[in-house]
N, C-alpha and C positions, 0 to 999 in steps of 0.2 A: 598473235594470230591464232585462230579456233580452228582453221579451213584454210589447208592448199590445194590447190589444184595443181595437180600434175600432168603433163602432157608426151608420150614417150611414143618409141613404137607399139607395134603388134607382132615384133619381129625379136631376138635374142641380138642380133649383130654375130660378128664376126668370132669377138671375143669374149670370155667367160665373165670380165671384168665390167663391163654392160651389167649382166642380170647380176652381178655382186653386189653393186653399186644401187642399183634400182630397188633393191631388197633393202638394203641397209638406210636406204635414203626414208624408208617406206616403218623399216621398227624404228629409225630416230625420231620421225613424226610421231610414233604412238608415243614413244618413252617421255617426249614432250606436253602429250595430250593433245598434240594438233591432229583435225580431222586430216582425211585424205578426200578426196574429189579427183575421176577418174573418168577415164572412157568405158570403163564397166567391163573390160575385157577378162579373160583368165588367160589369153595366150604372151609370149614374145614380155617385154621389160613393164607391159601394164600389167599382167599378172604376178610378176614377180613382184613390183611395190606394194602393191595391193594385200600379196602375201605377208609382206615384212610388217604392213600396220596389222593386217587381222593374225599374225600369229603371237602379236604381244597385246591381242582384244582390242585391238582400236578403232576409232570408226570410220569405217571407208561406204561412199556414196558414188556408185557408179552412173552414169547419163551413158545410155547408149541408144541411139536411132533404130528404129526397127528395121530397117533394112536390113543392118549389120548383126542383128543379136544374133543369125545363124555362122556369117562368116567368122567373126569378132570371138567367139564362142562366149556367151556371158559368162560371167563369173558368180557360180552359185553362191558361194561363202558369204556375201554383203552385205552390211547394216540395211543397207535399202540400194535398189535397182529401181532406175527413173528410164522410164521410156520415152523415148520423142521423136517427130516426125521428121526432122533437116539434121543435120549437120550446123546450120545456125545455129536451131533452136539447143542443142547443145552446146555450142560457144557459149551459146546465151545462159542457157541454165548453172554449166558450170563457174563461168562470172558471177552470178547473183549469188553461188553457194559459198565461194569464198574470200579469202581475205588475202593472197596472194597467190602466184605463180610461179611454177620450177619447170622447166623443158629439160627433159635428159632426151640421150639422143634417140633418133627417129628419123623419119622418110617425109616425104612430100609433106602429109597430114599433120605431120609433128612439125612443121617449119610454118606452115598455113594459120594451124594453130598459136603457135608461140606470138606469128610477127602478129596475128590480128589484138592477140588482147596487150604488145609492145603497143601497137597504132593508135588502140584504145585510149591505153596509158597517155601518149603523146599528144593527141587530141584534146587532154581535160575528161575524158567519160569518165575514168573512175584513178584515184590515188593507191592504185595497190604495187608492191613491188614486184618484179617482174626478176626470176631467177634463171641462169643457166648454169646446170651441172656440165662444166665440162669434163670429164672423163675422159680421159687418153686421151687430153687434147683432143677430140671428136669437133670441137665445135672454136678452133683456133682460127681456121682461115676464114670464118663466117667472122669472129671476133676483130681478122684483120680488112675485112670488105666496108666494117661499120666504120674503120679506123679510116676508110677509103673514102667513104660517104660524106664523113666530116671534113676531109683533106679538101675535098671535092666541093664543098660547098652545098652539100643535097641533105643535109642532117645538121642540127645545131650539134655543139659538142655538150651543153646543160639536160639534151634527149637522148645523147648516147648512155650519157652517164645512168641516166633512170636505168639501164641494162645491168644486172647486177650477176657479175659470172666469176666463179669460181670453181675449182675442182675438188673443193675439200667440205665435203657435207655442214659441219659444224662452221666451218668459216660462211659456209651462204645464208645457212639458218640465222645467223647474228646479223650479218648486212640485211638481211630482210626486215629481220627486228628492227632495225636503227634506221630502216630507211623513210625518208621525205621526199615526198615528189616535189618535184619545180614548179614554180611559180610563175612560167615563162612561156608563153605559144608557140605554136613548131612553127608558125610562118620565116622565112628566113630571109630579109631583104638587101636589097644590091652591097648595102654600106658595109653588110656585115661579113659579106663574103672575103 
């Protein structure tokens, strides 16, 4: 992988171990040589990653919408800041820039994010691996609803699997590396239920 894209909040959360975690996730990408791909922000856990690659000189490429570069507060430090006009147009940009995905935790936009470029994945658009950092368990009972959807017959159990979550930086970075996408359609018919 040359290029992750990361997707977090714009917020710190509750606990110190958020912006720990987001920072360390952020100098492991540099110490690997992997770029970083961002929302472009400097505030809440996208500043903090963003900080952990560019404090060990690495290169981070932020996508942010103009609407937001006032709320968002840009993030001066960046190899390069992409401006764009949607919020698509940023799914979009940030898909074409890399070679996989990590979601650490987040809000509405960090979930909207994450599921569209899972969907993406699911559909055949593109073969890239699809990461969740869970931290303090943050993202266990989302873990246990996908467990639901399969139970339930609304998800194959071959398109769960493409979800690759872990809580231990180094163990997601490796399943990222070794991962292969399915060979299999999400449609999911009466027989199989």
């Amino acid at each position: 992988m040359k290029r992750v894209t990361v997707f977090c909040g714009s917020s710190f959360g509750t606990d110190k171990v958020f912006e720990e975690q987001a920072y360390a996730l952020g100098k492991n990408l540099a110490l690997r040589n992997i770029g970083l791909v961002y929302g472009g922000a400097s505030i809440g856990l996208m500043g903090a990653v963003a900080n952990g690659v560019l404090d060990q000189k690495g290169e981070v490429i932020g996508v942010l919408p103009d609407f937001l570069r006032q709320k968002e507060i840009a993030h001066a430090g960046l190899t390069e800041l992409i401006i764009v006009e949607t919020m698509h147009e940023r799914k979009t940009k940030m898909n074409d820039l890399c070679d996989g995905v990590i979601t650490l935790p987040g809000g509405f936009g960090t979930m909207e994010e994450f599921f569209e470029m899972l969907t993406w994945a699911q559909l055949g658009l593109h073969g890239k691996p699809i990461g969740l950092l869970n931290t303090d368990g943050f993202y266990t009972e989302l873990l246990s609803l996908i467990n639901t959807m399969v139970k339930k017959g609304f998800l194959k159990k071959v398109n769960q699997d493409m979800l690759l979550a872990d809580s231990n930086i180094d163990s997601l970075l490796e399943k990222m590396k070794n991962y292969q996408p399915p060979a299999v359609g999400k449609w999911i018919n009466k027989e199989e239920v």
